[in-house]
C-alpha positions as a printed Julia matrix, in Angstrom:
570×3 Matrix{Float64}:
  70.65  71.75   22.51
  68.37  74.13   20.85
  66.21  72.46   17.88
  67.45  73.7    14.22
  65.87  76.06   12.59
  65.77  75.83    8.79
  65.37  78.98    6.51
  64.69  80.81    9.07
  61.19  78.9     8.91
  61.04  74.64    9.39
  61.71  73.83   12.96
  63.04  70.53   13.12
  61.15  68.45   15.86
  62.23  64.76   15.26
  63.74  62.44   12.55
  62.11  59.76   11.17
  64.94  58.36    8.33
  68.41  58.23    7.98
  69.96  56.91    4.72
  73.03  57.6     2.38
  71.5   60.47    0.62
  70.58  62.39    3.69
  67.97  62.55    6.64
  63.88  62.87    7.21
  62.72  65.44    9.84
  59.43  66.18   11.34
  58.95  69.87   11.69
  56.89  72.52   12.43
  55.95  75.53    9.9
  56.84  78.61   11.94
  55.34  80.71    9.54
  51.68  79.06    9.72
  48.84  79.84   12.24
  49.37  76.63   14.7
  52.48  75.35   13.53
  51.14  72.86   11.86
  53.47  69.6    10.93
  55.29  68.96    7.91
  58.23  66.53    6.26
  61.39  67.82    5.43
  63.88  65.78    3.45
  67.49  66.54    3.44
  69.18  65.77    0.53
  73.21  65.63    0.99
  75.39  65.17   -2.77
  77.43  62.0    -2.76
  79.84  64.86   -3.76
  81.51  68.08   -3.83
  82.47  68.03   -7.16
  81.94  71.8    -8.47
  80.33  70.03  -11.41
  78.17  67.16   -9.66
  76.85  70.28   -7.27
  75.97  72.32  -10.74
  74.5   68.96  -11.85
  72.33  68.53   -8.51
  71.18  71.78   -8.78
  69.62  71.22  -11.94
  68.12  67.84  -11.58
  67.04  69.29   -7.83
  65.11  72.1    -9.17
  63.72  69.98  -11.87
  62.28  67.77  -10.0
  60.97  69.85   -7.18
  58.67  71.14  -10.41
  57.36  67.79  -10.88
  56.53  66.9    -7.11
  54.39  70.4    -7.2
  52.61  69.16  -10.18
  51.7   65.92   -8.77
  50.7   67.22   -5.46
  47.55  68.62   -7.05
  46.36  65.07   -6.14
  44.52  64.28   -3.13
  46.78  60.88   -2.65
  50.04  63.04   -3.2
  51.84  64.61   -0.37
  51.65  68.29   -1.64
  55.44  69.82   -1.89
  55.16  73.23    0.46
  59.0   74.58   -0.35
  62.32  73.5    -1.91
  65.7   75.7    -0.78
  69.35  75.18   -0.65
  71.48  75.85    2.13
  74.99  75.33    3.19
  75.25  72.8    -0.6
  72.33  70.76    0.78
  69.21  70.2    -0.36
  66.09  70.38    1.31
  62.29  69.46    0.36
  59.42  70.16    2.41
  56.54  68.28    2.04
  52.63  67.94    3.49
  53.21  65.61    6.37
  50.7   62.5     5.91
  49.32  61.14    9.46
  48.59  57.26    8.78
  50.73  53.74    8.78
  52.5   52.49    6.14
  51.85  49.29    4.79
  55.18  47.58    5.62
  53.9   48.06    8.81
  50.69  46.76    8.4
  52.02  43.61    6.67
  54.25  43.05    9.09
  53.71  40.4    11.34
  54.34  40.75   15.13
  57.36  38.92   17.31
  56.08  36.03   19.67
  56.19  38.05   23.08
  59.14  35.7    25.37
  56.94  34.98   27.9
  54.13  32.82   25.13
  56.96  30.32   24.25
  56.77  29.3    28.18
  53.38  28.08   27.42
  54.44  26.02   24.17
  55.01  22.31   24.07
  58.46  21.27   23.07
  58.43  19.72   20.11
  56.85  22.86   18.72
  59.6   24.93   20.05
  62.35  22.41   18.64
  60.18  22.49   15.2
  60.4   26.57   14.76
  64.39  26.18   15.5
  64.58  23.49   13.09
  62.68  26.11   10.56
  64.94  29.28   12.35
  66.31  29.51    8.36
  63.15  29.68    6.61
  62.4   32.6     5.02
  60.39  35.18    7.43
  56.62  34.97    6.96
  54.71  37.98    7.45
  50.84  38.5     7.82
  47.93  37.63    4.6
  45.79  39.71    4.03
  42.74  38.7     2.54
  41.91  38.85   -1.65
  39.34  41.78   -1.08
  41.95  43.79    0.8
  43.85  43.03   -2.01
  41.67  44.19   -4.5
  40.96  47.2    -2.6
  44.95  48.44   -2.65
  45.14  47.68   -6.02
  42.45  49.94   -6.8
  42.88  52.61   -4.99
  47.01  52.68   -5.57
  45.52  52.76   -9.24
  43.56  55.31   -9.54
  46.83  57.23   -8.35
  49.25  55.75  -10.77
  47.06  56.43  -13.78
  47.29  60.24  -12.75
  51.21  59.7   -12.35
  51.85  58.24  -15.81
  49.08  60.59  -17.18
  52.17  63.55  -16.35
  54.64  61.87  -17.99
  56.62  60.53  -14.72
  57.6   57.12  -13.67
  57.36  56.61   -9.78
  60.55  53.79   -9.86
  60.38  52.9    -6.4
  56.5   51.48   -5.28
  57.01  49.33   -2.37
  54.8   48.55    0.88
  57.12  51.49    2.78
  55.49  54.01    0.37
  51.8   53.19    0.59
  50.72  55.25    3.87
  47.0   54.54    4.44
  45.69  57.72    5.64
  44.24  57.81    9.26
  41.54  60.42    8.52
  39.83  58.42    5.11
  41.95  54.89    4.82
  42.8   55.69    1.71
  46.59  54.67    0.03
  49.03  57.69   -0.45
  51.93  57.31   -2.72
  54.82  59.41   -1.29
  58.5   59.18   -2.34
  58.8   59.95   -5.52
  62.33  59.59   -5.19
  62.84  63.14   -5.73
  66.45  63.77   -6.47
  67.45  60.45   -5.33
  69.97  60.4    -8.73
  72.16  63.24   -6.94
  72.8   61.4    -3.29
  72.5   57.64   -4.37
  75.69  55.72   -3.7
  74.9   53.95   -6.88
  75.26  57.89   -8.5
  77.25  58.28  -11.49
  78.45  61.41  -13.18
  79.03  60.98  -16.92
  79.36  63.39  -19.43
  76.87  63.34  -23.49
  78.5   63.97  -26.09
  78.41  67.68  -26.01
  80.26  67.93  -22.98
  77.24  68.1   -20.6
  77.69  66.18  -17.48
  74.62  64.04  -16.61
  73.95  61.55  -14.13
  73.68  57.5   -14.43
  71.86  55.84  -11.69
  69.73  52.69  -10.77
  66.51  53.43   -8.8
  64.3   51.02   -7.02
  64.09  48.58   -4.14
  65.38  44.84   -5.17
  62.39  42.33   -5.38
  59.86  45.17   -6.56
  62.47  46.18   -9.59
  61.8   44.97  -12.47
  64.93  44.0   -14.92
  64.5   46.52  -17.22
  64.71  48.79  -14.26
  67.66  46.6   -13.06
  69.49  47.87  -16.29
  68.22  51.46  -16.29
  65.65  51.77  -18.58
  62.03  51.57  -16.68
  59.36  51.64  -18.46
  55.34  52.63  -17.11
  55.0   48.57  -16.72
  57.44  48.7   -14.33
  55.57  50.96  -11.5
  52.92  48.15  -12.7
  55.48  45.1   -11.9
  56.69  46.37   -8.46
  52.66  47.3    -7.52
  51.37  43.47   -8.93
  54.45  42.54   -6.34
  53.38  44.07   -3.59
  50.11  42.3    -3.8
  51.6   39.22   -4.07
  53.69  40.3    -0.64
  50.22  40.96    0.93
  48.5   37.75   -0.58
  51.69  35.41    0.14
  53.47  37.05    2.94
  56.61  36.55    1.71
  59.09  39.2     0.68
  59.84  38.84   -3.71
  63.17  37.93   -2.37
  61.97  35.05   -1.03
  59.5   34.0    -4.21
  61.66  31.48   -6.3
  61.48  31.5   -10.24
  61.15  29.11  -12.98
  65.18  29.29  -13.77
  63.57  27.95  -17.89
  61.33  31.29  -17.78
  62.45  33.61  -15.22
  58.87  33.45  -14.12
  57.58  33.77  -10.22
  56.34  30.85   -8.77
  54.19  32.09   -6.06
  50.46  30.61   -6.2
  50.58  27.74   -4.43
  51.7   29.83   -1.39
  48.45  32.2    -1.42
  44.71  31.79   -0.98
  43.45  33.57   -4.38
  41.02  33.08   -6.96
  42.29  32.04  -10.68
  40.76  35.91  -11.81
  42.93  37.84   -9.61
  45.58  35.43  -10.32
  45.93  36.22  -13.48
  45.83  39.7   -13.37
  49.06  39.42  -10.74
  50.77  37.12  -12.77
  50.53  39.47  -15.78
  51.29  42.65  -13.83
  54.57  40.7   -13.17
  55.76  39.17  -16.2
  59.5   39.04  -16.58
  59.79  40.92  -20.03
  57.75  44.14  -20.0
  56.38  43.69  -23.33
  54.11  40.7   -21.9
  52.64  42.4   -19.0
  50.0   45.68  -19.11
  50.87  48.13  -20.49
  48.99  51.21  -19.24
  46.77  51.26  -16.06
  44.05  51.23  -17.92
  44.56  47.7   -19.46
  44.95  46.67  -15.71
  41.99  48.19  -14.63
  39.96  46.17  -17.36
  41.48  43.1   -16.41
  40.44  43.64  -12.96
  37.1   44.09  -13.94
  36.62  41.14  -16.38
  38.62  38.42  -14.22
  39.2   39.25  -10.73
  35.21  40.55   -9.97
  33.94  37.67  -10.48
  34.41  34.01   -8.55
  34.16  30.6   -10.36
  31.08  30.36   -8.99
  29.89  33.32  -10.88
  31.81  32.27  -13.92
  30.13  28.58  -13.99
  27.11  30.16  -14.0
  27.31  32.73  -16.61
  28.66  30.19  -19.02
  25.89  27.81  -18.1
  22.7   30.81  -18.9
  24.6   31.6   -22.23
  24.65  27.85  -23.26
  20.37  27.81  -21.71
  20.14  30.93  -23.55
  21.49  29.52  -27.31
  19.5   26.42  -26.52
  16.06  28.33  -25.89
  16.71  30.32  -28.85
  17.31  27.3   -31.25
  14.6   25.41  -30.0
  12.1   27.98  -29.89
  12.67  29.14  -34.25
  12.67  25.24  -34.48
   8.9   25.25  -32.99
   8.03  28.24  -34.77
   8.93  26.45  -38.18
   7.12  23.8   -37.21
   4.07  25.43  -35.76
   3.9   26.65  -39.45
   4.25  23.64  -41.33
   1.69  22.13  -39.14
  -0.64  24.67  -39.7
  -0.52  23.93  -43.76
  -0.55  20.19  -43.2
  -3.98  20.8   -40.88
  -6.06  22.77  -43.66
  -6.64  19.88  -46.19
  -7.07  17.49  -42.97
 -10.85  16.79  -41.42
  -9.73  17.17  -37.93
  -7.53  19.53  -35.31
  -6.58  18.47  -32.06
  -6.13  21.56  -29.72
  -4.53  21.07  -26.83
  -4.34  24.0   -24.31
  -2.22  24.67  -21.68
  -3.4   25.5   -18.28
  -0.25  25.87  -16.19
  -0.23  28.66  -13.91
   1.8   31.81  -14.17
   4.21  30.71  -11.31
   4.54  27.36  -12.64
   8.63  25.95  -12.76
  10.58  27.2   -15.73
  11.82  24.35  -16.02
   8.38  22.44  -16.68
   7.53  25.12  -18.98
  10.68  24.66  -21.13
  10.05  20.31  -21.21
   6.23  20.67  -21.99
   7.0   23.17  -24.68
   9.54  21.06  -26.59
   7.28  18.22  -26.38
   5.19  20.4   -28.31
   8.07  20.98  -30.72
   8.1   17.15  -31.16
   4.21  16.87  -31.8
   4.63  19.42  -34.28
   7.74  17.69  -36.01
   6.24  14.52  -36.62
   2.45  15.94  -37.91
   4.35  18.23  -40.28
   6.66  15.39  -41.9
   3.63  12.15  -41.29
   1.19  14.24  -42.58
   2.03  14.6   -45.98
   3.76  11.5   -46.25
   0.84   9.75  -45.93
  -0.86  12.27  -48.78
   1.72  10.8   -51.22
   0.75   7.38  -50.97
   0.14   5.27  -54.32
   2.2    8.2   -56.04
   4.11   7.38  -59.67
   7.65   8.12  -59.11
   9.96  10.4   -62.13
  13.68  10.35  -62.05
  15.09  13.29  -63.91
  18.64  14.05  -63.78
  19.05  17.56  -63.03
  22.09  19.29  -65.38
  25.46  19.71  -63.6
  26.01  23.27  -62.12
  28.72  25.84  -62.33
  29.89  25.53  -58.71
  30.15  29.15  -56.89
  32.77  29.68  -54.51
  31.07  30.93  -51.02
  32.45  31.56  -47.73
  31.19  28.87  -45.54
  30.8   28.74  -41.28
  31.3   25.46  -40.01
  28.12  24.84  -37.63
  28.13  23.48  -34.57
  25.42  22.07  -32.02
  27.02  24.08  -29.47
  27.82  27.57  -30.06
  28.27  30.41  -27.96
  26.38  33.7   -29.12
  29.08  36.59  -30.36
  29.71  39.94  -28.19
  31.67  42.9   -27.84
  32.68  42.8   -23.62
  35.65  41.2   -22.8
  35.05  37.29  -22.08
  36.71  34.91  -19.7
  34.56  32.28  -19.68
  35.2   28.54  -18.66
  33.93  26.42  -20.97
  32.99  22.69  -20.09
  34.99  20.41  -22.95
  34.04  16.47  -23.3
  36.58  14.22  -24.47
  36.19  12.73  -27.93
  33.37  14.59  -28.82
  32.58  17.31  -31.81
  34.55  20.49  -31.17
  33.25  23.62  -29.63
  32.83  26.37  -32.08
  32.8   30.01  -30.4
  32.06  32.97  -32.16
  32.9   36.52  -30.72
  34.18  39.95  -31.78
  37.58  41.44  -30.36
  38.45  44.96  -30.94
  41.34  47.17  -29.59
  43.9   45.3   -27.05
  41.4   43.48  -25.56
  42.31  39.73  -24.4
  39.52  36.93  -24.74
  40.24  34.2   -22.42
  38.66  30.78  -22.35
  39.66  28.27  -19.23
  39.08  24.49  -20.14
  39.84  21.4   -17.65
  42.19  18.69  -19.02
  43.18  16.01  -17.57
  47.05  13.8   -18.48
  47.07  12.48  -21.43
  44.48  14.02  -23.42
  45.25  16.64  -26.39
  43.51  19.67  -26.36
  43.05  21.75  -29.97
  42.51  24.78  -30.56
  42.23  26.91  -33.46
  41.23  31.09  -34.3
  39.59  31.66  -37.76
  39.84  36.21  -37.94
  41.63  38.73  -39.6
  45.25  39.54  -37.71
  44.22  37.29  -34.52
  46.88  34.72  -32.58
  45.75  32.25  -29.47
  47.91  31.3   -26.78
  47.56  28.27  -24.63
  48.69  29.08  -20.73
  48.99  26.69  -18.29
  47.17  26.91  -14.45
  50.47  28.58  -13.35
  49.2   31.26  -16.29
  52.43  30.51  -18.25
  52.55  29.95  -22.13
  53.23  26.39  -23.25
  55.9   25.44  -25.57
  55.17  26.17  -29.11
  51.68  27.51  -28.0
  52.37  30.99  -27.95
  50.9   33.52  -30.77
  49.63  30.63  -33.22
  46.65  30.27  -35.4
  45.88  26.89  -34.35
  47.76  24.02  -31.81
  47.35  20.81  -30.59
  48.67  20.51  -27.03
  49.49  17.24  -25.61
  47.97  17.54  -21.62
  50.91  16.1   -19.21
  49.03  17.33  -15.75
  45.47  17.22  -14.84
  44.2   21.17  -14.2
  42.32  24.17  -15.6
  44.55  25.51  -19.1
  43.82  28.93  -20.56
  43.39  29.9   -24.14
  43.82  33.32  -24.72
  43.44  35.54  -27.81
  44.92  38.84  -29.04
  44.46  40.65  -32.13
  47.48  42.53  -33.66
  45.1   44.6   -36.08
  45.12  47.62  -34.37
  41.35  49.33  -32.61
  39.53  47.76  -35.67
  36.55  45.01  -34.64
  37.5   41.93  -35.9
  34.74  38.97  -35.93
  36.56  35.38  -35.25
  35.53  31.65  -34.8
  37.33  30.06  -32.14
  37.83  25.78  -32.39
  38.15  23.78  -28.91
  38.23  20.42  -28.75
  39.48  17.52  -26.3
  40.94  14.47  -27.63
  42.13  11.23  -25.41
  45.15  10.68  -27.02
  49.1   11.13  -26.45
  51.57  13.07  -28.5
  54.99  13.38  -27.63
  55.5   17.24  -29.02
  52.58  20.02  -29.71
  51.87  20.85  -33.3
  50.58  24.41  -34.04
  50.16  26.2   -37.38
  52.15  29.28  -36.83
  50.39  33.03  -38.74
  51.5   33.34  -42.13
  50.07  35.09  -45.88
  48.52  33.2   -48.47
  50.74  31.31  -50.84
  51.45  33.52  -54.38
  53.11  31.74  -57.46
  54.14  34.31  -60.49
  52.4   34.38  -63.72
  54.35  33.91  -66.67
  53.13  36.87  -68.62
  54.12  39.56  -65.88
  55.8   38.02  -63.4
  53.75  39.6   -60.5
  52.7   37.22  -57.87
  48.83  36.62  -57.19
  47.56  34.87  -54.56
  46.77  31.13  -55.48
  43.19  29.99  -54.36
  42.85  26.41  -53.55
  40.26  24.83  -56.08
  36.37  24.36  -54.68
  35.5   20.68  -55.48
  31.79  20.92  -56.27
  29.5   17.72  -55.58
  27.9   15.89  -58.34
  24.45  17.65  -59.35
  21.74  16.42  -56.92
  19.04  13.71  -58.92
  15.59  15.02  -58.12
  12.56  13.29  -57.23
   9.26  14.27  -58.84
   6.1   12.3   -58.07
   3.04  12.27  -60.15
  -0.38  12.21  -58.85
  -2.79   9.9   -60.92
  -6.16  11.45  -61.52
């Protein structure tokens, strides 16, 4: 039988898909020098309703529009021709030469002859296991990272056009043969007019218009589910397929917390917490919790999943060098200079001079110079102590005053210097000891994440000082713990030993807003969390006017200082 021959043009050479909604040919462009290849989709209606044809039509040329925008991308099968013939539809589309990553994923059946070769109780343990879910290949976490990017950069040029793909899965990433890179293809095209899900309702003016439910179950989000996607849901089913290629498990297979709806897939993949938590975000159950634009994933990517715990340990340990060297060196400066006015009424200087080499240790350096910071200490304060020997002593009482209310920062021994790049930091915590206060900036949607190890039984605190800011406390599966969600301070009670998250939001807009962050770690148990939830200041009317004012809490002022004045005798 002769091969068809559509518009007179698209010689049909083999097909490749068979659905519901129609067929997928390879052919050859008759019309081209070489007859090159190219994909040509045929899209049957579910009906021959005068009215769902009219419908089709509409939606059909509609969306052929869109698939030649987006083909201006270099990851975008290009759209060469739409036409109608006979009431079908047909698309015909640059034919990408590569493998899909279903395929790649997929892991190959045990040839018959191997299982000769196996021992029997490992042949009566896989038929005991014959109802386990399938397992197909891992692929590694820089694989990973590489598909995410590169499916990305493609997305963000998607939503940038205003379209929704609905339907990324493994069977519609083709890595190219000719660069490796990831195409997107199937864009569902008119997949409304030839679904069997395909509805035909009519608005309220009479117009008919169809209702239908794209996607593929396990990458489909629920909003999707119930026909409303949403950009976060191309970013749901993409987090899922990495979690296919990191697990190998279909999201079929992935079970859920039944309290949360949540996925419960890490302890069934090699990954590091960063990358983690970007996945678990990209797949939040409600959309409004996940990213929100491909840009937010793309700097989540770059501040957790870039960088190992190695890396993380030690960037948090040369910050925490970094504030130390800083304090101790204005502490030797201010001493260097009260030494220096102790020495001038003195009869003798000791000068002792340093002869290490240029190559010498850092770390001997930084030891010899703060026991020069010590030497310096005690001359400055011994020095004139011993001046004021044999002195008459005064007591005056000084005059009480007026207190003045100021805006105070609670200090801390050990505080982390502020800046404006997203943080993640891990941040080492000792029980029972003074708090940890952190000081940053947070501007935009940025997130500000800071990982502490508890152990059972302990109580970890933590409170945000900031215009408009909330914290959240997330547990090592990176959900939110009861009553920990969007507070302004918390005090979790620690049930299992492992790494917990605090993470902080602002809800003021793009504006920078400074903050003071409060961790500590208490051995102690409580039976519920308390948190202190976001909320105005307190007003009370006047009596005059009625309007309410905001009602500051009274500044109790310390009892006036009694000051010490010593006389010399001449």
């Amino acid at each position: 039988m002769p091969a068809k021959v559509l518009d007179g043009r698209y010689k049909l050479i083999k097909q490749i898909g068979a659905g519901g909604f129609g067929h997928t040919f390879i052919a050859r462009d008759m019309r081209r020098p070489g007859s090159p290849p190219c994909v040509v989709k045929q899209l049957k209606p579910a009906s021959d309703d005068p009215n769902f044809i009219r419908e089709a039509r509409r939606l059909f040329n509609t969306e052929a529009e869109t698939l030649e925008k987006l083909g201006r991308h270099d990851q975008i099968p290009q759209l060469l021709a739409y036409f109608e013939e006979d009431k079908q539809f047909f698309l015909v589309q640059e034919f990408i030469e590569g493998r899909s990553l279903h395929d790649e994923l997929k892991a190959p059946l045990p040839e018959a002859s191997d299982l000769d070769n196996e021992p029997q109780d490992k042949i009566l343990a896989e038929l005991q296991n014959i109802g386990a879910p399938t397992r197909d290949k891992q692929i590694s976490e820089v694989e990973v990272l590489q598909i995410l990017k590169n499916v990305l950069e493609v997305l963000e040029f998607v939503h940038s056009e205003g379209v929704i793909h609905r339907d990324i899965k493994p069977d519609n990433l083709i890595r190219r043969k000719k660069d490796r890179k990831i195409v997107l293809i199937d864009f569902g095209a008119v997949r409304a007019m030839q679904d069997a899900n395909t509805q035909l309702t009519a608005n309220e003016n009479g117009e008919s218009r169809f209702t239908v439910t794209i996607g593929t179950p396990g990458y489909m989000p629920s909003e999707q589910c119930a026909g409303r996607p949403t950009y976060s849901s191309d970013i749901y089913a993409l987090g899922m397929v990495a979690i296919k290629a990191l697990t190998g498990y279909a999201p079929t297979d992935i079970p859920s917390d039944p309290a949360t709806g949540e996925l419960v897939w890490r302890d069934k993949a090699q990954v590091s917490n960063g990358l983690a938590m970007v996945l678990t975000r990209m797949v939040r159950y409600h959309y409004t919790q996940r990213y929100q634009s491909v840009r937010e994933v793309n700097q989540g990517i770059a501040t957790f999943a870039t960088m190992t715990e190695v890396e993380r340990q030690a960037t948090t340990s040369k910050i925490v060098r970094s504030t130390i060297l800083t304090s101790t060196s204005q502490l030797a400066s201010s001493s260097s200079a009260a030494s220096n006015i102790s020495n001038s009424s003195s009869t003798r200087r000791r000068t002792v001079t340093n002869n290490a080499p240029a190559s010498a240790n850092s770390g001997v350096l930084f030891l010899f110079g703060g026991l020069l910071a010590v030497v310096a200490v005690i001359a400055a304060f011994a020095l004139p102590a011993m001046m004021r020997n044999k002195q008459t002593s005064v007591i005056v009482n000084n005059p009480p005053v007026a207190p003045i209310q100021t805006t105070s920062t609670e200090a801390s021994p050990n505080v982390i210097p502020a800046s404006n790049e997203p943080v993640n930091q891990t941040i080492n915590l000792e029980a029972n000891k003074e708090s940890l206060i952190i000081p940053n900036k947070i501007s935009g949607s940025a997130t500000h994440t800071y990982t502490v190890q508890a152990k059972s039984g302990q109580i970890l605190s933590a409170a945000i000082t900031g215009n408009g800011l909330s914290i959240t406390v997330l547990n090592s599966q990176g959900l939110a713990l009861p009553d920990a969600a969007n507070v302004a301070s918390v005090d979790v009670p620690i049930t299992t030993d492992g790494a917990y998250s605090v993470q902080l939001r602002s809800i003021a807009g793009n504006t920078e807003v400074p903050y003071q962050l409060k961790l500590g770690l208490k051995d102690k148990t409580i039976a519920q969390p308390t948190s202190t939830p976001l909320t105005s200041p307190s007003v009370s009317p006047t009596p005059t006017t009625g309007t309410p004012v905001a009602t500051p809490t009274p500044t109790q002022s310390a009892p006036p200082p009694q000051i010490e004045i010593k006389v010399r005798n001449k």
